[in-house]
FITORRO-627793 format. One record per residue (C-alpha): residue in three letters; x, y, z; residue number from 1. Coordinates in Angstrom, 3 decimals. Example, Ala and Ser with C-alpha at 12.3 -4.5 7.8 and 13.67 -1.06 7.14 Angstrom:
BEGIN
  residuo        xx        yy        zz  num
      ala    12.300    -4.500     7.800    1
      ser    13.670    -1.060     7.140    2
// end
This chain:
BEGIN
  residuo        xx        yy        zz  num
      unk   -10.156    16.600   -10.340    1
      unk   -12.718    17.441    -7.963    2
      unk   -14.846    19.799    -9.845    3
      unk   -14.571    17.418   -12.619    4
      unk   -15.592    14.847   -10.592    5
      unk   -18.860    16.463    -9.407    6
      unk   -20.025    17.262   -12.455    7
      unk   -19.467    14.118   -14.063    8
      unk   -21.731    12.453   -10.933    9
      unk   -24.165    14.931   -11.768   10
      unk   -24.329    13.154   -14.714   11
      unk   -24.170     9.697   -13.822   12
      unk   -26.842    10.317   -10.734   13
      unk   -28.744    12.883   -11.659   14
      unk   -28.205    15.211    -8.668   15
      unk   -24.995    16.915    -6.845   16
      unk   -22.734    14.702    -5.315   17
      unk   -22.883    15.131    -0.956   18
      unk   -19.263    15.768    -0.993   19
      unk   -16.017    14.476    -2.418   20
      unk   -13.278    12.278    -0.460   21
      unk    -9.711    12.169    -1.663   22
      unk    -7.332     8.980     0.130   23
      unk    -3.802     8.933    -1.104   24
      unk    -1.822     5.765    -2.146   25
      unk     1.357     5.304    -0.452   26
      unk     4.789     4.236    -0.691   27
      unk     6.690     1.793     2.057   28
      unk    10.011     3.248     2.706   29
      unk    11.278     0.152     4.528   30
      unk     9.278    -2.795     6.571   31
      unk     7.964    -4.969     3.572   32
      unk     5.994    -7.888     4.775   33
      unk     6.453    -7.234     8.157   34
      unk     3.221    -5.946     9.001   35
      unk     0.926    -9.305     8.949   36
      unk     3.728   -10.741    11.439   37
      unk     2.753    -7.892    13.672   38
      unk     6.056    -5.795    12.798   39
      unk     6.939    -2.879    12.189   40
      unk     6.575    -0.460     9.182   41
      unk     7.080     3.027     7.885   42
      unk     5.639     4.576     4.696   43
      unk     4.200     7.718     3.433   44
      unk     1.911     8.915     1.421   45
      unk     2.096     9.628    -1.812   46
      unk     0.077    12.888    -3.560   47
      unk    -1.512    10.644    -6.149   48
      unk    -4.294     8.993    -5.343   49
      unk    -8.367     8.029    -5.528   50
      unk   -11.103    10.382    -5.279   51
      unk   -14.671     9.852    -4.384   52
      unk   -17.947    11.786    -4.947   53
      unk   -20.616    11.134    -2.882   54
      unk   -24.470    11.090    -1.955   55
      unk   -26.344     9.251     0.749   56
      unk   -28.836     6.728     0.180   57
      unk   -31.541     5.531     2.742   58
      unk   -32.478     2.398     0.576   59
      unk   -29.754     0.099     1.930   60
      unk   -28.065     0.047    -1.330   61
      unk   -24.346     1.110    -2.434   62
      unk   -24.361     2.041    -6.186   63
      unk   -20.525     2.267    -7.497   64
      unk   -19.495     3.797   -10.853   65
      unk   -15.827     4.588   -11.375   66
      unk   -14.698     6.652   -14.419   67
      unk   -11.411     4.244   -14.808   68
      unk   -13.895     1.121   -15.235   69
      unk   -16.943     0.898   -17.573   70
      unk   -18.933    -1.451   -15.218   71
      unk   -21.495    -0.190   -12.414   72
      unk   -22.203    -2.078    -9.950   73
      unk   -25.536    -2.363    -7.838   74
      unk   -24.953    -4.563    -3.973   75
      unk   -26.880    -4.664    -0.969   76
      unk   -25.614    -3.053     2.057   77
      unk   -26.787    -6.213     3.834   78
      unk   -24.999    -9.117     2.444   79
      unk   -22.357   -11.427     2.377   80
      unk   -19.321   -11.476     1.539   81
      unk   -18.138   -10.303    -1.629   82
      unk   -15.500   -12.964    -2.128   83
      unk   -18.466   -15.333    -1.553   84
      unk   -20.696   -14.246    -4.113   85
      unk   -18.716   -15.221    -6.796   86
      unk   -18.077   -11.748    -8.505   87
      unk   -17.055   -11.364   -12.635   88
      unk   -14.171    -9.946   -13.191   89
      unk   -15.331    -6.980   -14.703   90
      unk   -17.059    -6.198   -11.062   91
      unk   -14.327    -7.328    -8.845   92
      unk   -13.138    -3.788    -8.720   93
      unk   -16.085    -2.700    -6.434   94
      unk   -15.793    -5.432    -4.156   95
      unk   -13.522    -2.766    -2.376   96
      unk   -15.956    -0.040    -1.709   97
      unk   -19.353    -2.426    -1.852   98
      unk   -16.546    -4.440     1.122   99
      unk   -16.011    -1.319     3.343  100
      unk   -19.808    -0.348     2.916  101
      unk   -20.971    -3.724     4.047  102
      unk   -18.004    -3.813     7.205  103
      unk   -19.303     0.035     8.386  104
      unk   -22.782    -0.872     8.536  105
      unk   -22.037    -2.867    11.449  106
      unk   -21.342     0.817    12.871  107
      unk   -24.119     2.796    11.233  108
      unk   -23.274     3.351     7.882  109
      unk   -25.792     2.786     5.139  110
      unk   -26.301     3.368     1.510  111
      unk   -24.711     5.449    -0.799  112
      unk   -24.176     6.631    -4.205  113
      unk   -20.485     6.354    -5.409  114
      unk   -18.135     7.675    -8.139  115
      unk   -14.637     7.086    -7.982  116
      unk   -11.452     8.604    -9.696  117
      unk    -8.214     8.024    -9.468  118
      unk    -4.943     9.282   -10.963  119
      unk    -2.855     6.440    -9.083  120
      unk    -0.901     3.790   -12.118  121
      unk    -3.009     0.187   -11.042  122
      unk    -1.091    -2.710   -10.730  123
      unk     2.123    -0.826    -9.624  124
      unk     2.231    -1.567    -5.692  125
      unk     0.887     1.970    -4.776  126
      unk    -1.739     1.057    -2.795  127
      unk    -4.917     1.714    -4.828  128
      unk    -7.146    -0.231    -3.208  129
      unk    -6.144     0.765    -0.226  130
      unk    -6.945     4.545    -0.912  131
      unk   -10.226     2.982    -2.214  132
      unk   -11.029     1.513     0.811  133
      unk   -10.182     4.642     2.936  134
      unk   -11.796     7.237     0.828  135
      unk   -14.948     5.447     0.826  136
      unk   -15.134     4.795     4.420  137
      unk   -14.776     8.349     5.428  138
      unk   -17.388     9.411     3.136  139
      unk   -19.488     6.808     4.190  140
      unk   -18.789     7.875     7.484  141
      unk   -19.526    11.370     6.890  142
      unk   -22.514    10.880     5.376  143
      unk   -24.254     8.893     8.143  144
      unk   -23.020    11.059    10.544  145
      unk   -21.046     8.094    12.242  146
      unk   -17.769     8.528    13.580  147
      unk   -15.086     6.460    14.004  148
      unk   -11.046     7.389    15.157  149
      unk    -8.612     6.931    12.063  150
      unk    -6.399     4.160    13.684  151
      unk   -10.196     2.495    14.237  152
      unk   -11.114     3.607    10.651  153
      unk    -8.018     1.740     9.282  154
      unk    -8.661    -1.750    11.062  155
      unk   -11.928    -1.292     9.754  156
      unk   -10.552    -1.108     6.401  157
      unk    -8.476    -3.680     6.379  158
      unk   -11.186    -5.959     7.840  159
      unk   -13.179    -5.311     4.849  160
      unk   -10.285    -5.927     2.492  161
      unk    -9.419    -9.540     4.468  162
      unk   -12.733   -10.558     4.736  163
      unk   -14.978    -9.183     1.782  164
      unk   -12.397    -9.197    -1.093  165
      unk   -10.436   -12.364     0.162  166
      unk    -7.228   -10.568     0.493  167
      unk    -4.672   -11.458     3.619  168
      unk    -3.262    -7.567     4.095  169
      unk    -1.813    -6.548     7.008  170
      unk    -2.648    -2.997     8.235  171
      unk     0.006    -0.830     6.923  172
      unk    -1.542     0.398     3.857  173
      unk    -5.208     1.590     5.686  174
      unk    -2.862     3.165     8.356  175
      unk    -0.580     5.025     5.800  176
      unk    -3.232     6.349     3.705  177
      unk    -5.234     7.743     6.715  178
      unk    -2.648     8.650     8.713  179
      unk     0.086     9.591     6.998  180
      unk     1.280    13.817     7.610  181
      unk     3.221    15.746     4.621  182
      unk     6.539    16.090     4.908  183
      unk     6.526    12.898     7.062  184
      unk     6.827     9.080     7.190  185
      unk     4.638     7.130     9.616  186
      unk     6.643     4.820    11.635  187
      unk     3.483     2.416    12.482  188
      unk     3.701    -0.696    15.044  189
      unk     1.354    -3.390    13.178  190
      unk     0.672    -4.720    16.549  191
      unk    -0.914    -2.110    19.006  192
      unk    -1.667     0.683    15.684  193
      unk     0.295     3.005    17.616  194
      unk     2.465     5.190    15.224  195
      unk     4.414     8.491    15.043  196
      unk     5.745    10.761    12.522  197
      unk     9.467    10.645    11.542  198
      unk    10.392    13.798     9.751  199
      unk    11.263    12.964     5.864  200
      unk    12.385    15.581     3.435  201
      unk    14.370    13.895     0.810  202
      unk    14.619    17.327    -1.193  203
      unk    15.943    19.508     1.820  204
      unk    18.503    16.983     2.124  205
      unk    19.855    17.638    -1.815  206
      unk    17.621    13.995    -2.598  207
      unk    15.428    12.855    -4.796  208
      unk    13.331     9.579    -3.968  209
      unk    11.930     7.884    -7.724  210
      unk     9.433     5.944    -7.588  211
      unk     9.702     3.433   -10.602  212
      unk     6.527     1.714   -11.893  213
      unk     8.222    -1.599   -13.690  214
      unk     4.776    -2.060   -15.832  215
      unk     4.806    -5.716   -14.124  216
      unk     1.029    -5.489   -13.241  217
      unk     0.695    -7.524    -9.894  218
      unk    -2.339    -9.261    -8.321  219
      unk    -1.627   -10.063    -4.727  220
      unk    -5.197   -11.980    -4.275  221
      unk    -3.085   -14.822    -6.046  222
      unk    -1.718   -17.574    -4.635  223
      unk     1.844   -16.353    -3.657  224
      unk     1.493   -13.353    -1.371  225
      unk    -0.944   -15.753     0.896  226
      unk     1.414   -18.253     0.726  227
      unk     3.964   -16.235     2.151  228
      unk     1.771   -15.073     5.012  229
      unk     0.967   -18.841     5.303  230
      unk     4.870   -19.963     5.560  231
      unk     4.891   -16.950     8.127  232
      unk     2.401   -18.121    10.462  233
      unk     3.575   -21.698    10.206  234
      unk     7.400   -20.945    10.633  235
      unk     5.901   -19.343    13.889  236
      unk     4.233   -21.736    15.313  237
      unk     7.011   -24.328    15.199  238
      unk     8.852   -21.384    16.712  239
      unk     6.125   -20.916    19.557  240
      unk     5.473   -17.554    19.442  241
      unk     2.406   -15.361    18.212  242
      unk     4.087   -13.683    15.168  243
      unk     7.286   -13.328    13.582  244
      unk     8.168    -9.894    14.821  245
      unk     8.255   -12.017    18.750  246
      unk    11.655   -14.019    17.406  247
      unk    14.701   -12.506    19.977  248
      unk    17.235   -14.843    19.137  249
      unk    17.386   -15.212    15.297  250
      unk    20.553   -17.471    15.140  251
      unk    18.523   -19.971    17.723  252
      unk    15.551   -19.637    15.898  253
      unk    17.332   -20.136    12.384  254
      unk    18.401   -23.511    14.023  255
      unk    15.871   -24.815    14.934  256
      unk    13.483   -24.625    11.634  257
      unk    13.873   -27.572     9.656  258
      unk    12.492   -26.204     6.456  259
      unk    15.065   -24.252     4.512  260
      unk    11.951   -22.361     2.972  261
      unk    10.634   -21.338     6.487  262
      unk    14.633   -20.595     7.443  263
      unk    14.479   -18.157     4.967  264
      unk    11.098   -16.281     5.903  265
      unk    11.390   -15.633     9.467  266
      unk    15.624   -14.414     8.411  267
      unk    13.675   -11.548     6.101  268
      unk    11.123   -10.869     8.282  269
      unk    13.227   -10.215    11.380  270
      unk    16.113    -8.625     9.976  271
      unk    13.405    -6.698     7.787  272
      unk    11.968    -5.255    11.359  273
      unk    15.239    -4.440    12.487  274
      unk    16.050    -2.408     9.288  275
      unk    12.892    -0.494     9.975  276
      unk    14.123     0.560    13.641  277
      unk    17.606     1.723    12.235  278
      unk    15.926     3.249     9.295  279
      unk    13.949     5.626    11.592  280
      unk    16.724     6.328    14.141  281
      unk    18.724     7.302    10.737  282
      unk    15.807     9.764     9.593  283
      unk    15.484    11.081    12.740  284
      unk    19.392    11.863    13.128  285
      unk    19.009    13.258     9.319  286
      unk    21.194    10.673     8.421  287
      unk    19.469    10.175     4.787  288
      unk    22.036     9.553     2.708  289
      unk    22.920     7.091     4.671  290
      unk    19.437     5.320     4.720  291
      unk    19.992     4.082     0.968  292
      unk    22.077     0.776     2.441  293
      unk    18.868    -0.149     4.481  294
      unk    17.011    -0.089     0.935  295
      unk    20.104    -2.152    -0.513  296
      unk    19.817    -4.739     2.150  297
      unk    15.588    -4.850     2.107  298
      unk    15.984    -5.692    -1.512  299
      unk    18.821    -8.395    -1.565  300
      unk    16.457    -9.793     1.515  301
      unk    13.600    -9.883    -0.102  302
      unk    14.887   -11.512    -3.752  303
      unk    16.666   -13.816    -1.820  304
      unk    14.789   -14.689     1.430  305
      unk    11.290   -13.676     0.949  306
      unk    11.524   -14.753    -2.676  307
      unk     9.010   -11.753    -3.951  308
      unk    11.126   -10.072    -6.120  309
      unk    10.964    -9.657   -10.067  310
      unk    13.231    -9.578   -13.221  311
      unk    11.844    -5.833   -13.584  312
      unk    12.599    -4.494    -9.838  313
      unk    16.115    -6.460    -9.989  314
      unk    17.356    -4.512   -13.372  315
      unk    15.857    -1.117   -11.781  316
      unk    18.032    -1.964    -8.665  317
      unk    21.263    -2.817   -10.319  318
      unk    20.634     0.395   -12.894  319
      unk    20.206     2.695   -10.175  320
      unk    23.144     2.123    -8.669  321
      unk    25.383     1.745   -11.067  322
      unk    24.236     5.365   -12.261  323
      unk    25.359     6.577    -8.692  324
      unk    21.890     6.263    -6.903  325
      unk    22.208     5.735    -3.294  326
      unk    19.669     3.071    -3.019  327
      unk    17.088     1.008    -4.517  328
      unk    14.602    -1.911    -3.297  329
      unk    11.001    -3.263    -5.177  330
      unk     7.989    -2.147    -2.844  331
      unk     5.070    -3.504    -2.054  332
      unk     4.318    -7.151    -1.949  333
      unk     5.904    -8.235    -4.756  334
      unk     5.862   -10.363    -8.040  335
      unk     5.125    -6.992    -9.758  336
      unk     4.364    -3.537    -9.288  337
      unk     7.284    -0.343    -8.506  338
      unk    10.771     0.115    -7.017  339
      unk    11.829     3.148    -5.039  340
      unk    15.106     4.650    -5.714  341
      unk    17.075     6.872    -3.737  342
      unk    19.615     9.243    -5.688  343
      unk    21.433    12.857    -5.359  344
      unk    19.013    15.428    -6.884  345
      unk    21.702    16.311    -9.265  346
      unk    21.714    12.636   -10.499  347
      unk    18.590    11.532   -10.776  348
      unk    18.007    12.331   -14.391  349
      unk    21.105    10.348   -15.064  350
      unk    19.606     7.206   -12.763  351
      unk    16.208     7.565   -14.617  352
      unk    17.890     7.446   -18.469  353
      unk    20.022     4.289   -17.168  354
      unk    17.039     2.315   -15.651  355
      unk    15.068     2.984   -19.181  356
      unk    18.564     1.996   -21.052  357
      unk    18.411    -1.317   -19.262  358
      unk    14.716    -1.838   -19.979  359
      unk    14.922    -0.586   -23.844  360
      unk    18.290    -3.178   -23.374  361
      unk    15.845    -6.383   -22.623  362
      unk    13.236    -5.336   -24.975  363
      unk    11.156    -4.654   -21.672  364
      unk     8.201    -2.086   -22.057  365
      unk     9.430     1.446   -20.984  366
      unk     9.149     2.521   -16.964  367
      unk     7.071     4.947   -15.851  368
      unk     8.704     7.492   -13.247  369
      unk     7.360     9.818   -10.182  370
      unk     9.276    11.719    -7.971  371
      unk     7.529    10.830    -4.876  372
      unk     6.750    13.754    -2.298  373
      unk     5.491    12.884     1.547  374
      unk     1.994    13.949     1.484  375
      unk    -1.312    14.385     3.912  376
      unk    -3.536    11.282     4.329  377
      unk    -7.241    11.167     3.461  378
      unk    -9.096    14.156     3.942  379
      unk   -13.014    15.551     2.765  380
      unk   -11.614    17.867    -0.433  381
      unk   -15.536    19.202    -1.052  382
// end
């Protein structure tokens, strides 16, 4: 991919690429929607992921091509943002990278010329934009000669994501996809940024974890996913604490919401954190058989309290474990996108032909599978 992708921006541009950036998508093992209510999370990342070619500019522009999208796209460093100007949808793409360029001027980033790859499935909850975001910030970074710690880097990111694109994210995906070690999951505390690695090898333990693209394209600049974060932030203020992930007593808490819809929010979201700490003391004990209940229980609290799930994810779920998988819960913020599945090596073929029976069953388009491996974070490739 990378010598392919030089050439082809020697095409494109007219002269050699600078370098080329690689950022990795990432799959949440446990902690979903916990990270806006300053919780806690813990994914990895995944070896898929977006690559970007790169050459400085001293003109104050960022010109973006992408070999996945016909458009280019032209922007001032120096301007507004995106989500203000009112973008087609053809373009909205490179409100990402055009976002992070005009957040890292602020810290002496300029111009640059831009072509992006990626071999990550859009749409399926893996993070794309994310690994967008982060590849183009460290070449921009490189390029300029500015530099900037990765847990800095990652706010950074996610600033440019809230603010230029118009998307309420919390943090975990920027951290994961910069951060993240092979081999490892990154147990991350939304809150401070601090983080550590939790040792996860799902093959050395006789394990297979599947990731399961549904083919239920999501869009989580709709309506919903802020809507949750909304409900979140109201259910604690009526509580009167700063975030979610503050609530000690859940059974006093529970009592005192009025709102059946807000009862149900801050129940996910706290239990959610909890599952998170047990989930890691479980990896770290090499417990991971035993971790597939915590995905059992994120699920059933997340189609049932959080209200996020989707017909897809819920038929993957019940497949998987009636084939003998050891767990199963969607990922990712919801109303689309993948499920992660947790089965015995020697049965995960079996899991993967019952999920597509159950699809093929519903006249559902077929599922997409990838074994998913704990890989490095973003790195210079070139």
């Amino acid at each position: 991919m990378t010598e392919g992708l030089a050439a082809a921006f020697g095409e494109a541009f007219g002269r050699a690429p600078d370098g080329v950036w690689r950022a990795p998508g990432r799959v949440n093992l446990i902690g979903e929607h916990t990270d806006y209510n300053d919780g806690f999370v813990l994914p990895f990342a995944l070896s898929r992921g977006v690559t970007v070619a790169a050459a400085r500019r001293d003109d104050g522009v960022v010109e973006v091509r992408s070999r996945q999208a016909s458009t280019a796209v032209t922007a001032p460093v120096d301007g507004p943002p995106v989500v203000s100007e009112g973008w087609p949808a053809e373009r909205a793409w490179a409100a990402y990278p055009v976002g992070v360029a005009r957040v890292l001027r602020e810290h002496g980033t300029g111009g640059a010329s831009l072509l992006i790859d990626s071999d990550l499935p859009q749409g399926a909850g893996l993070s794309s934009s994310a690994a967008l975001e982060c590849a183009t910030a460290l070449a921009l970074c490189d390029l300029h000669g500015v530099e900037i710690d990765r847990p800095a880097l990652a706010r950074l990111a996610q600033r440019a994501e809230n603010e230029q694109v118009g998307m309420p994210c919390g943090l975990m995906d920027q951290s994961a996809s910069l951060l993240c070690k092979a081999g490892h999951a990154l147990m991350l505390d939304c809150r401070s940024g601090l983080s550590s690695q939790v040792p996860f090898d799902p093959a050395a333990a006789g394990l297979t974890l599947l990731v399961v693209d549904t083919r239920a394209s999501h869009a989580l600049t709709g309506g919903e996913y802020g809507r949750r974060r909304a409900e979140c932030e109201e259910a604690a203020s009526l509580l009167g604490v700063d975030a979610l992930r503050d609530v000690k007593d859940l059974a006093a808490a529970l009592g005192s919401l009025k709102d059946p819809v807000l009862r149900r929010r801050v129940q996910h979201v706290v239990t959610e954190n909890h599952r998170v700490e047990a989930t890691v003391g479980l990896l770290r004990a090499g417990a991971l058989p035993e971790f597939g209940a915590m995905l059992n229980a994120s699920h059933l609290s997340l189609r049932d309290q959080f209200e996020v799930s989707w017909p897809e994810a819920d038929a993957t779920v019940d497949a998987a474990l009636r084939a003998g998988a050891r767990g199963g819960r969607m990922v990712g913020g919801g109303f689309g996108g993948s499920v992660i599945v947790l089965a015995p090596a020697a049965r995960a073929e079996r899991v993967g032909e019952a999920i597509t029976a159950a699809y093929e069953k519903r006249g559902w388009t077929p599922p997409g599978f990838l074994e998913a491996v704990p890989s490095d974070g973003a790195r210079r490739v070139s």
